[in-house]
C-alpha positions in Angstrom: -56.0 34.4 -2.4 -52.9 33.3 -3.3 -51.8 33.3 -6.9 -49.1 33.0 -9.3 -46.1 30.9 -9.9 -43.0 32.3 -9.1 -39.2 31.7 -9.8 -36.0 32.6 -8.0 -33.9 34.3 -10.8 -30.4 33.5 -9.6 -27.7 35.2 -11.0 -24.3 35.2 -10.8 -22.0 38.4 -11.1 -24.5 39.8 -14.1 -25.6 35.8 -15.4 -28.5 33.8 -15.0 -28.0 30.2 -13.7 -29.0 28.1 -16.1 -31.9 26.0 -14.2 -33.2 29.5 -13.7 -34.7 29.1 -17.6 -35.3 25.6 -16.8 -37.9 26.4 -14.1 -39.2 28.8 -16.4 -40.1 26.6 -18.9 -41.6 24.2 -16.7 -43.1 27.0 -15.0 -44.5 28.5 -17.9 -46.4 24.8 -18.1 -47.2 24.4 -14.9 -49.0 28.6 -15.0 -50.9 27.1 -18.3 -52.4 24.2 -16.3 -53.6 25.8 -13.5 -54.4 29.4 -14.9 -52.3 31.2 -13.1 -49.5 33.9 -14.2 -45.5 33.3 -14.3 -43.2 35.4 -12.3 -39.6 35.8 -11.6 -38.2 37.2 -8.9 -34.7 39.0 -9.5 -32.1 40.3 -7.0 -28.8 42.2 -7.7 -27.1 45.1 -8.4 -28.1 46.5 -11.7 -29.3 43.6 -13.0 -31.9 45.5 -15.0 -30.8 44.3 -18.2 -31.4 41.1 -17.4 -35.4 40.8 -17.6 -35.0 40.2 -21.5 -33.2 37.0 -21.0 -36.2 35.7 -18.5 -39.0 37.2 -21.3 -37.5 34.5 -23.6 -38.5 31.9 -21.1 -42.3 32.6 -21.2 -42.5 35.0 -18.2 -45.3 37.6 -17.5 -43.7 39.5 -14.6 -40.6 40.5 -13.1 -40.3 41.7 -9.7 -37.0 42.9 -9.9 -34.9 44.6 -6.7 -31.6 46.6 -7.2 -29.1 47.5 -4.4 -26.1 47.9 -3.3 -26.4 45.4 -0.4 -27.9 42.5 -3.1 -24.7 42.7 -5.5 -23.4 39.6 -3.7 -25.5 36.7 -2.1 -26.3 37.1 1.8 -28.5 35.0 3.9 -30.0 37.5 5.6 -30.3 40.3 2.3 -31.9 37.9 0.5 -34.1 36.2 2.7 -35.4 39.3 4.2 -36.0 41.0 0.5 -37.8 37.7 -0.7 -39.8 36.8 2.3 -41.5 40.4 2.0 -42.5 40.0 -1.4 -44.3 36.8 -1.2 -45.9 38.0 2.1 -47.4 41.4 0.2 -48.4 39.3 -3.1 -49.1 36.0 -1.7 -47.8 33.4 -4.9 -48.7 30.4 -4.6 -45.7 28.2 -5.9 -42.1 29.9 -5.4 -39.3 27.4 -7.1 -35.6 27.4 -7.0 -32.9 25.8 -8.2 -30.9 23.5 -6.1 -28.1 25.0 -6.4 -25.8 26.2 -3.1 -27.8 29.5 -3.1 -31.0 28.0 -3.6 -30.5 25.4 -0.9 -29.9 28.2 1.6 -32.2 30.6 0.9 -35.2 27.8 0.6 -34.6 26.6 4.0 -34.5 30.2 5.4 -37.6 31.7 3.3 -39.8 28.6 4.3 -38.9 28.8 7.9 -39.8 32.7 8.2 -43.5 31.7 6.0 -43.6 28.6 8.2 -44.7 26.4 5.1 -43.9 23.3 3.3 -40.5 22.8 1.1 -39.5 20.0 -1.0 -36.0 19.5 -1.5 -33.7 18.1 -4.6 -36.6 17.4 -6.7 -36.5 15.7 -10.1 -40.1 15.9 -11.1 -42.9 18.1 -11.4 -46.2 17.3 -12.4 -50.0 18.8 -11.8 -52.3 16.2 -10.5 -56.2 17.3 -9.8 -55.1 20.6 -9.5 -52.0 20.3 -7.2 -48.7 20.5 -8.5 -46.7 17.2 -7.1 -43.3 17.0 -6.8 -40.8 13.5 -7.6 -37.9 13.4 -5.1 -35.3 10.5 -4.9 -34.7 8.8 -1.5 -32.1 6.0 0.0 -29.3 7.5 -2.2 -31.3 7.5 -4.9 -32.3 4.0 -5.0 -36.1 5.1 -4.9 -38.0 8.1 -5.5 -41.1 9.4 -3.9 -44.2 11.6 -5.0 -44.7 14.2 -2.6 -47.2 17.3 -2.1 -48.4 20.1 0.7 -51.8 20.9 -0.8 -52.5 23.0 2.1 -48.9 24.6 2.1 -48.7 28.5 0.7 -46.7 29.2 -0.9 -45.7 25.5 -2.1 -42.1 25.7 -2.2 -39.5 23.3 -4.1 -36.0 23.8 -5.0 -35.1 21.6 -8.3 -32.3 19.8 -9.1 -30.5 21.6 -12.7 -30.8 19.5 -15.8 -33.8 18.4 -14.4 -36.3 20.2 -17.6 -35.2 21.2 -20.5 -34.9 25.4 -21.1 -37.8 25.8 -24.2 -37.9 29.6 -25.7 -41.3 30.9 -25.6 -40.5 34.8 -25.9 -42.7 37.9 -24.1 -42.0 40.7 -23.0 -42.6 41.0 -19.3 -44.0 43.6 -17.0 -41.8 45.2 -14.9 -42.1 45.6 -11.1 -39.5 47.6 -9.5 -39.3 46.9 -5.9 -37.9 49.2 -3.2 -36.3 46.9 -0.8 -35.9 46.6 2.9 -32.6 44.8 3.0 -32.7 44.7 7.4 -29.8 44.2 9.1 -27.5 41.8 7.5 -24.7 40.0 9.9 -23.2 38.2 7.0 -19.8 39.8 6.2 -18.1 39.2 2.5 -14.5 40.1 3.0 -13.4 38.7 -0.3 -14.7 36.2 -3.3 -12.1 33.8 -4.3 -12.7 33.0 -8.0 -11.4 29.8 -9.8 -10.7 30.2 -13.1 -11.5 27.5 -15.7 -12.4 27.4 -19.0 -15.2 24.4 -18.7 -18.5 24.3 -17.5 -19.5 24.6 -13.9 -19.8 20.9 -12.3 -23.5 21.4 -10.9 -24.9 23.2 -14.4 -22.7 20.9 -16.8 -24.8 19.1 -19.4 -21.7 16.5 -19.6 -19.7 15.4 -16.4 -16.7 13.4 -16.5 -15.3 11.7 -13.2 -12.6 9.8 -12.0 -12.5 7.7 -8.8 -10.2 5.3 -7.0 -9.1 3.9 -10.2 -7.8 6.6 -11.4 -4.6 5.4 -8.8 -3.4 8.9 -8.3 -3.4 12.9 -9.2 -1.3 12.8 -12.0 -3.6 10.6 -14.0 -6.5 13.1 -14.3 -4.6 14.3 -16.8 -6.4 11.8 -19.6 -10.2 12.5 -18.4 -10.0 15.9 -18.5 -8.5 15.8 -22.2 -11.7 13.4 -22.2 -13.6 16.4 -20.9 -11.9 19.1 -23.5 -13.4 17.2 -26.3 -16.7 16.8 -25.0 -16.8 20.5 -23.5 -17.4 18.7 -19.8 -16.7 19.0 -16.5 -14.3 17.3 -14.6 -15.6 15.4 -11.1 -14.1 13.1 -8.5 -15.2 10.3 -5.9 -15.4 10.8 -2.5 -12.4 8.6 -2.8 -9.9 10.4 -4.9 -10.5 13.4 -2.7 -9.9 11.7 0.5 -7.0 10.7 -0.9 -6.0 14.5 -2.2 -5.7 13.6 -5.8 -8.9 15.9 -6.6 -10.0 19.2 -4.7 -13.4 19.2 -2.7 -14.7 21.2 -5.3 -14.8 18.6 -7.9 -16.3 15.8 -5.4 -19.7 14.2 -6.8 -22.1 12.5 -4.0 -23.8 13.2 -0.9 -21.0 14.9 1.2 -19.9 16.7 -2.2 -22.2 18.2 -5.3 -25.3 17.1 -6.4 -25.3 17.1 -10.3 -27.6 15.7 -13.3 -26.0 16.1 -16.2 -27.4 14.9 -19.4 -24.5 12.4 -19.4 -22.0 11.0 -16.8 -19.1 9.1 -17.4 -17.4 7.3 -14.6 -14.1 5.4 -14.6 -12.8 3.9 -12.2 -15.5 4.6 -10.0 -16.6 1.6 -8.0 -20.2 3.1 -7.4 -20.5 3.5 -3.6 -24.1 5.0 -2.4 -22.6 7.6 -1.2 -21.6 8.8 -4.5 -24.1 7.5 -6.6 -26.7 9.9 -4.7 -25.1 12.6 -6.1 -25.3 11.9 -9.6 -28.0 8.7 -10.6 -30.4 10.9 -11.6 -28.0 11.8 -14.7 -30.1 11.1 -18.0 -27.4 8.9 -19.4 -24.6 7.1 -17.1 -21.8 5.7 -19.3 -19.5 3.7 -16.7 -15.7 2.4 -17.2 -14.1 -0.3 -14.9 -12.0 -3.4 -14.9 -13.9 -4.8 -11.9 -17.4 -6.4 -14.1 -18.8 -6.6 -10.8 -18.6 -2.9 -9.4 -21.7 -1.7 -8.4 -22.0 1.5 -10.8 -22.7 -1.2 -13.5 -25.8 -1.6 -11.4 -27.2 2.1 -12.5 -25.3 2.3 -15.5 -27.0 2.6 -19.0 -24.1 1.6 -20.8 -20.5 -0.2 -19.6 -17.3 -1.0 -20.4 -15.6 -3.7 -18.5 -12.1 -2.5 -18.7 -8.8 -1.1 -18.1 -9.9 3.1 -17.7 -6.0 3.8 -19.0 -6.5 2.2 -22.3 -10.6 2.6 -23.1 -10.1 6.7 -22.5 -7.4 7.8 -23.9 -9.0 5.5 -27.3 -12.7 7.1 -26.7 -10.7 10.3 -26.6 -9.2 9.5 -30.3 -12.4 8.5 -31.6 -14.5 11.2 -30.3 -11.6 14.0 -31.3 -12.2 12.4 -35.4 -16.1 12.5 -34.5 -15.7 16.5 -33.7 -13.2 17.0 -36.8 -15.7 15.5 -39.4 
């Protein structure tokens, strides 16, 4: 009978993603309701000292596999390694992050179990004993409720920012697991690093973007002062990438990153669909534009009609005395 709820414990170069304790706390809920027990699943290469950090997150278990072959993410390492330990102890939830990793290896572990997985989810709830799951659709313009009550395990991957990380501290049992890595046709030759001192865009808790308005690469300059203060990241359109003021790696929307920070603040941003499904499930959308009839005004919780190159570099000021008081 299947049993337990189980997360992926992505890490990163010795660190836990941050929606890892996210879905832990959640989890830890979700185990409560339905009487089941919380499990993590960890990968790596001595990422031992890690399990203390998931015990403060309410977990009862840790299956946790060490190897030479798991130090860096491979499609094939991983989804061979995780696919055998649901098959031998037969979970019935396994969650992930949506993150790039979690993406990948939630399309390939569902295929191999052939069962049901929910993707980019924002909700997650337990109705008459099945856990249901809140996805957005159309670009976000609606959501939908969603469940495979015959699926096992039910699998999900959840968008980060979605639940807030709550300590509950235990100490965990420990399951060391021998693995059978298989053959493994992915090849890292080398990891390119970028180095930057804020936030990640897809686990910031504040996101600050610029779009067409911003009318060139040069003038990024003033939102990411914006984003110094606030201890943000720094996104782009679709449209200020095409036009090679921004790298891809900063893009926002459907083609780029998938983000839901606790606040995003767009200027100059006209609010194509395209880019609003990458980021209207932010918790708080603050929007600056001259145009009072751009369609990011539309999802916006708050607005400011107006020029982007006077209201930052002022919200800047103020925000700067705000932090010195």
């Amino acid at each position: 009978m299947a049993k337990g709820i189980w997360v992926f414990a992505e890490q990163r170069e010795g660190q836990i993603k941050k929606v890892v304790f996210e879905l832990l706390s959640e989890g830890r809920k979700v185990a409560d309701q339905l009487g089941e027990e919380l499990c993590a699943v960890l990968l790596g290469k001595d990422v031992a000292g890690l399990v203390d950090s998931l015990g403060e997150y309410g977990v009862d278990k840790v299956y946790i596999t060490e190897s030479d072959g798991l130090e860096n993410y491979t499609t094939d390492g991983y989804t061979n390694v995780v696919t055998d330990l649901i098959k031998e102890h037969q979970p019935s939830v396994f969650l992930l992050g949506c993150t790039i990793t979690g993406r990948d290896l939630a399309a390939q572990v569902a295929q191999r179990l052939e069962t049901g997985l929910m993707t980019d989810c924002t909700g997650m709830e337990v109705v008459d004993g099945q856990l249901v799951f809140t996805r957005p659709i159309y670009a976000g313009k609606a959501f939908v409720k969603a469940s495979c009550p015959e699926a096992r395990p039910v699998m999900a991957t959840i968008r980060p920012n979605t639940f807030t990380a709550e300590a509950k501290p235990k100490t965990p049992e420990t399951v060391k697991v021998t693995p059978d890595i298989g053959n493994i046709r992915q090849v890292i030759k080398d990891i390119v690093r970028q180095v930057s001192e804020r936030p990640e865009l897809t686990e910031a808790d504040i996101i600050v973007s610029g779009g067409r308005g911003m009318k060139g690469p040069e003038n990024f300059k003033i939102l990411e002062e914006l984003a110094d203060v606030l201890g943000a990241a720094v996104g782009a359109s679709r449209a200020a990438v095409d036009a090679g003021w921004a790298p891809h790696s900063m893009q926002v929307g459907q083609t780029g990153k998938t983000v839901s920070p606790v606040l995003y603040i767009a200027c100059g941003i006209s609010g194509a669909i395209q880019h609003l499904a990458g980021m209207s499930s932010a918790k708080c959308i603050v929007a600056i534009n001259k145009d009072e009839e751009a369609n990011i005004f539309k999802v916006a919780d708050y607005g400011i009609v107006g020029d982007l190159f006077e209201v930052v570099p002022i919200l800047t000021e103020e925000l700067k005395k705000l932090t010195a008081q």
